[in-house]
N, C-alpha and C positions, 0 to 999 in steps of 0.2 A: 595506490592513489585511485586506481581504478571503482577501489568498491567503495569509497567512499564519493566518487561523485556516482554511482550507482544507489546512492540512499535517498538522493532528492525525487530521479523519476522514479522510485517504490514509492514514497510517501504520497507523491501527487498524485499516482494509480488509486491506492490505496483508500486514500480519500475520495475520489472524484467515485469509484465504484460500491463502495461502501458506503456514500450517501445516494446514490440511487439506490441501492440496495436497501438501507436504510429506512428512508424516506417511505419506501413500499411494505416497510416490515416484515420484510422475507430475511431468512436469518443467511439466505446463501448455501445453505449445506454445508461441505467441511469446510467453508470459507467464516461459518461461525461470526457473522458480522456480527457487533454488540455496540451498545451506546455509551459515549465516555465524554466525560465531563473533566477539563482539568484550566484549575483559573478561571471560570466562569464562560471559560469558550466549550460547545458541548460539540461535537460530530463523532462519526461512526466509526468502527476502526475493525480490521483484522489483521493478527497477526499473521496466518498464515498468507494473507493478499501481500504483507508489506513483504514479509520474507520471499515468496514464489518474487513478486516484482523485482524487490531488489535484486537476486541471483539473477536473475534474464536482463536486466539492466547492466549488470557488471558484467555479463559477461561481453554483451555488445558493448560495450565500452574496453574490454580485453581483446576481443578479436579484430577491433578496430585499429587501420595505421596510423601509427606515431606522430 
């Protein structure tokens, strides 16, 4: 249960730094930001920001009391 409430604050990361990132057209380095368009909504995305977020998200969410 843990990792999946660990996917919302990856997503929100993910977004919020990849449209700054974005926005200034710096690709990030291995962060690889790129532009993605799905449904007519467009923002920036990486996958390696959402993955690195999500794991550090779940895990504070793992080592946190019950």
């Amino acid at each position: 249960m843990d990792f999946f409430k660990g996917l919302i604050p990856g997503a929100i990361l993910t977004l919020v730094v990849g449209g700054i990132l974005g926005v200034n057209h710096v690709r990030g380095g291995v962060l690889s930001v790129f532009h993605q368009t799905f449904h007519g909504f467009s923002f920036y995305w990486s996958w390696s920001l959402f993955l690195a977020g999500t794991l550090l998200s779940w895990a504070l969410f793992a080592m946190s009391p019950k």
